[in-house]
N, C-alpha and C positions, 0 to 999 in steps of 0.2 A: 630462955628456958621457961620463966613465967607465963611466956603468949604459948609455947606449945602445949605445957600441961592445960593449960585454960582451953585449949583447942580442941585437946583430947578430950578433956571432962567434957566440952559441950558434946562432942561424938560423942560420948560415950551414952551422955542422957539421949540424945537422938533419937540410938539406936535402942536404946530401951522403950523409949515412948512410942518407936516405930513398932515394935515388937509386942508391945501391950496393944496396941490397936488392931494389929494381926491376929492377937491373941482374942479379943474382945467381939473381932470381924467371924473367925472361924469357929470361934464359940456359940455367937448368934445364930450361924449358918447350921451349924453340927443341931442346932434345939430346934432350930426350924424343919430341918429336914425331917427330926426324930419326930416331931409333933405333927406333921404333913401325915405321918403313917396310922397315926390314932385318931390326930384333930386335922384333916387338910385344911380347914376354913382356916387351923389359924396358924399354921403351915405357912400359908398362903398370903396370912397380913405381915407374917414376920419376915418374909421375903421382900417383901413389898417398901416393909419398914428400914429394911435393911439397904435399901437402893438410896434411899433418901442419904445415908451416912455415908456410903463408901462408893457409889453410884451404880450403872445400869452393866457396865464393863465388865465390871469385877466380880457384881454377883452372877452375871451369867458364868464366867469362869469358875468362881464356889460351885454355882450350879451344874456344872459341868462335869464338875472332880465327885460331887457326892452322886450324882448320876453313876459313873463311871463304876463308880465303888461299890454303889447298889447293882449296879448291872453285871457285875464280877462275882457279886455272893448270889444272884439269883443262878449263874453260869453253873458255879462249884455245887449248889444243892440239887439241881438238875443233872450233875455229872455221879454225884454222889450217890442223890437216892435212886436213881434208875427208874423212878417211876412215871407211870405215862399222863401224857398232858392231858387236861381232863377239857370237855369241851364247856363255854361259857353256861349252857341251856341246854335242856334234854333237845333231841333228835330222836326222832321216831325213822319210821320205815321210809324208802323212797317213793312208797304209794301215797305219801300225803304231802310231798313237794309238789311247791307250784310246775306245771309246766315249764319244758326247758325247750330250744331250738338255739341254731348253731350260732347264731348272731338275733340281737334284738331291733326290730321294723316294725316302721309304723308312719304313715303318712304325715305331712307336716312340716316342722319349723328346717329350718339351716340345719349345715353342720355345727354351729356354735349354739344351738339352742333355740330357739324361738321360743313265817314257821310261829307258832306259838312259843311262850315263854316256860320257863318253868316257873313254878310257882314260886312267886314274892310273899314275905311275911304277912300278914293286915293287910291282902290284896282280893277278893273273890274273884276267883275263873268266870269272864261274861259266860253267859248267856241267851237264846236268840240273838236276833237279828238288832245289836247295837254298837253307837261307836266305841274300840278301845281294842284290846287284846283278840288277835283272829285265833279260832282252832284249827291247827293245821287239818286235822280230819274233818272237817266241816265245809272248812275254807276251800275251794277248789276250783277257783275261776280260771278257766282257759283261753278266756281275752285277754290276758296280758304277760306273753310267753316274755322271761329272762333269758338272756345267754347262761348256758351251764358255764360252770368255774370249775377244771382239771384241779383236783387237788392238790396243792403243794408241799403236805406233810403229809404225818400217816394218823390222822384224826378221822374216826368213823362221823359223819356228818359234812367235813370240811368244803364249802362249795355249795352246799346243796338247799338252794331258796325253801325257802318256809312260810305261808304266811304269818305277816307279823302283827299289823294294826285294820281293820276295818271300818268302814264309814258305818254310817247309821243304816244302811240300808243293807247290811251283815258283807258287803261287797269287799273284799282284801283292795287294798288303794297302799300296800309297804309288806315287804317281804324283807328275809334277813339270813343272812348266812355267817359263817366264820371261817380266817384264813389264816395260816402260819405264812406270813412270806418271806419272813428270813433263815435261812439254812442255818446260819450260827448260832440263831437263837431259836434253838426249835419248842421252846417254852411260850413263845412271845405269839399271843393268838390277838387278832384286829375283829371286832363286828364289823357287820358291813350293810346296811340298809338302803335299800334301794324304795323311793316312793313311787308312784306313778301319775304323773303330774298331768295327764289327761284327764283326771279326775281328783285334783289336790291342787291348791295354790300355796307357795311360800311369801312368806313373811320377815319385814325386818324389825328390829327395836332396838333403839338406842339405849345402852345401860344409863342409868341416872347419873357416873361419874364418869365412864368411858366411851367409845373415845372422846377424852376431851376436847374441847373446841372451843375457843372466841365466840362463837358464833351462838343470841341468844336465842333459846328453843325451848320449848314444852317437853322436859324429858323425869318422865316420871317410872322410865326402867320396866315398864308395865304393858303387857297384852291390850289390846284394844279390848274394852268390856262388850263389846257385839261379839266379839270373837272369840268372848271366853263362855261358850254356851257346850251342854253336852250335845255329843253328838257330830260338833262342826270340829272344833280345837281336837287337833289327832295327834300331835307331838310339838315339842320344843326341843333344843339341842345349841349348843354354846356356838358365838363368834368368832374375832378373830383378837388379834392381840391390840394391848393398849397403847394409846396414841403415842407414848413417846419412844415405843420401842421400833418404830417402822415407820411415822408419820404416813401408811395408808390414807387414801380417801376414802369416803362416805357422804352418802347424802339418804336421808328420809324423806319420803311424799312432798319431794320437790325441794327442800331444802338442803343445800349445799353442809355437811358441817365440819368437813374436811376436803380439802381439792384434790382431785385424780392426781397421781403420777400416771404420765404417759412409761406405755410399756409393760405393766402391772395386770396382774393377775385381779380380775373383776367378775362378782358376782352380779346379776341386773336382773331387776324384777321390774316386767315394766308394769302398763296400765290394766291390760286385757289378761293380766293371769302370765304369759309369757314368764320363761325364766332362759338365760342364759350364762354362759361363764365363756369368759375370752377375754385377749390382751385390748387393755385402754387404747384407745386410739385407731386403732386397726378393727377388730372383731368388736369391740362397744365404743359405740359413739355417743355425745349427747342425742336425745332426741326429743321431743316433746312429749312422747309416748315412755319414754325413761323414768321414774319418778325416785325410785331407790335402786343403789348399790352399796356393795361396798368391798375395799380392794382388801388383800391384806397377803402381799407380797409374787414375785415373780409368778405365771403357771406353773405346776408343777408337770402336769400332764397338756398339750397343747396337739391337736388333731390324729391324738390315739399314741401320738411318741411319747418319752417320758422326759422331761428336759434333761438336757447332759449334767446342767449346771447344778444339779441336787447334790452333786458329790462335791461340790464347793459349798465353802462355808462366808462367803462373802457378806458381814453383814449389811448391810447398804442395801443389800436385795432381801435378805431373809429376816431379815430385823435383829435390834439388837436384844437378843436372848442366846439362850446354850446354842452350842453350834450346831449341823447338818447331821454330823458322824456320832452325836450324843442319845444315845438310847432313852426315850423316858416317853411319857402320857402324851399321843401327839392325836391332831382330829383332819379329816379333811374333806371338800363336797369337792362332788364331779357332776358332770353332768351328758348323759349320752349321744352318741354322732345326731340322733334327731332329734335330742330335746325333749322326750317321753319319757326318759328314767333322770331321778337326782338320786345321786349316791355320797352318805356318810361314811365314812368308814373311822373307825377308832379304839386304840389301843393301849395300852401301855409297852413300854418295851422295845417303843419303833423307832425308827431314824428318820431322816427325812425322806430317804433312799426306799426304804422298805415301805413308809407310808405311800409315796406315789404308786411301786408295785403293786400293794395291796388295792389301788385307787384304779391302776389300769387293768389290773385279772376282773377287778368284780365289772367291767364296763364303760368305765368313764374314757369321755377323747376329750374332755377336756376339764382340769381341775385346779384348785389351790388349797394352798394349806389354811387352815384354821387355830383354832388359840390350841396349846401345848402345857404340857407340865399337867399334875395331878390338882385335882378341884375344879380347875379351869375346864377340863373334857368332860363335858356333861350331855347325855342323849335323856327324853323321858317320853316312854309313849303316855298318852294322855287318858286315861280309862274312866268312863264316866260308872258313879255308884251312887248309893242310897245317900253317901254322905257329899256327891257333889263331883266334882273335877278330883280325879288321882291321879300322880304323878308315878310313875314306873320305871325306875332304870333299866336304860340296855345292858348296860355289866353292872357287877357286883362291885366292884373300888366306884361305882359313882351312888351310890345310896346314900353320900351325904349329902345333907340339905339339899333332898331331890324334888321340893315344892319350890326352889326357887325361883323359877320362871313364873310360874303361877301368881307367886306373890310380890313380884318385883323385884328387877336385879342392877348389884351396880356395875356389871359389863353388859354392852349389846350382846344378842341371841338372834336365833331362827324361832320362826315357831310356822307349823303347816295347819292348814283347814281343809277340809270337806269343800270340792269346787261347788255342792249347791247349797244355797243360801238358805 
């Protein structure tokens, strides 16, 4: 009788210490979330912080459930207020998109690669003829036709390129559009930016803390100082996820500081400027000409098809964060059948499903996912001004801490330049 009441009382405390920790776990989560929406930075560390306690599992599951829940009240105030989706950035007339034809061509690499803004707060509209913000009315080169994009909601603009950033020679080198490609969520709009990489090279950087590695390197989270000149530096825009959520490879300017998985979805910048995206092994090989890549999980899009496997949530493939079918802030590059257009595209409100869609309408045949979740999906076009280098968000939810590329970050990024020196 003695040993069971003792058996009981130790259940009983158990189940309460289990319960306080539950309690302690979801409480964290519920202030993280809530502070994601005023402060994402610190959103962002308290998520972070909260892996270390309960591990990477669990908060993606937390993560999962408060996505859900936010994606449920965005659903009901969309249903409720009845009112229309507003576009990201004014849209002007279709006299001042870039040229469009039916498919985009252009002589060159393999299959795998080889519009103005609206006005920002403390931002002046360029200019003449310099690097940063293009005017779509100004802007009107007809050397570098995009595929038009059929609209998929009922958004005045949706599809319809724009220039977006210009080289120092007033020439548009990134155009930009927006797309709704979920039907369910017909709230949920994606940027979409397309460079032109016949006249732009991409860039990698290793953040100061991520991905981690064994492996000792010079990593100071920071732009190359030759490379942070007006005029050259035309954008930056976030990587992929942190090393322990996927163990991806990477390697910088010859340095290994994570090893390939064969089979894996690979961005590769070689020596001569070249940029390509394709599976490890097959479509990227080492080569001597190879200097940087970096993986960060299955293709999503792989020679214009969309992979089947987006509608599974395997993590082993997709890493271990919220699953595939979880609506929230997701980012991703493509890259076109010739290897003349790289395309970002980024959202909130996407799935993994919707983000490839949005990845294969705007042109990519071949792509992969990039970093997720809010804070993490960061675009900045680069605007040069009286006071230096200005940083510019693509959407309005990324305005915060939008000089951090500029000033050094502690995750890897892209950043593009000007191909002449």
């Amino acid at each position: 009788m003695i040993t069971r009441l003792r058996k009981t009382h130790l259940l009983g405390w158990s189940l309460i210490a289990l319960g306080l920790t539950l309690v302690v776990a979801l409480t964290a989560m519920g202030g993280a979330f809530a502070a994601i929406s005023v402060w994402p930075a610190i959103g962002a560390e308290s998520s972070d912080a909260l892996r270390e306690f309960i591990g990477d599992r669990a908060v993606a599951q937390l993560e999962a459930f408060a996505f859900q829940v936010e994606d449920r009240v965005h659903q009901w105030e969309y249903q409720v207020s009845g009112a229309p989706v507003a576009a990201p950035w004014t849209t002007t007339s279709s006299g001042d998109t870039l040229p469009a034809q039916d498919h985009y061509s252009a002589p060159g690499i393999s299959a795998h690669g080889g519009g103005a803004p609206a006005a920002s707060p403390g931002v002046a509209k360029p200019h003449g003829p310099q690097a940063g913000l293009a005017d779509p009315v100004a802007s009107t080169d007809s050397s570098w036709p995009l595929a038009s994009i059929p609209a998929l909601g009922s958004m005045t603009g949706e599809g319809r390129w724009m220039p977006y950033i210009q080289d120092q020679s007033g020439r548009p080198v990134a155009a930009r559009t927006f797309l709704q490609p979920d039907p369910q969520r017909p709230y949920v709009v994606a940027a979409v930016v397309a460079f032109d990489l016949t006249h732009t090279r991409l860039h990698f950087v290793l953040g100061s803390d991520e991905p981690q590695s064994p492996v000792q390197i010079d990593r100071t989270g920071q732009i190359g100082a030759g490379d942070m000149r007006p005029g050259f530096l035309l954008a930056d825009f976030n990587g992929g996820f942190k090393a322990r959520h996927g163990h991806f490879g990477a390697m910088v300017n010859g340095v290994m500081v994570l090893p390939p998985r064969d089979g894996l979805g690979t961005v590769a910048m070689y020596d001569d400027g070249q940029v390509a995206i394709g599976e490890w092994g097959t479509d990227i090989v080492p080569s001597p000409r190879l200097s940087t890549w970096r993986q960060n999980g299955p293709l999503l899009i792989d020679t214009g098809q969309i992979n089947p496997h987006t509608a599974d949530g395997d993590p082993s493939d997709w890493g271990y964060t919220v699953n595939h079918a979880t609506a929230t802030w997701r980012s991703g590059i493509g890259i076109s059948a010739d290897g003349h257009a790289l395309f970002y595209v980024a959202g909130p409100g996407l799935t993994l499903p919707t983000l490839a869609k949005a990845l294969a309408d705007a042109g990519a045949a071949e792509a992969i996912q990039l970093d997720i979740n809010n804070y993490w999906v960061h675009f900045d076009a680069i605007q040069s001004g009286a006071g230096g280098l200005q940083a510019v968000p693509l959407l309005d939810g990324m305005k915060f801490d939008n000089n951090r590329y500029l000033k050094g970050f502690s995750r890897d990024f892209f950043y593009v330049t000007s191909d002449a020196g």
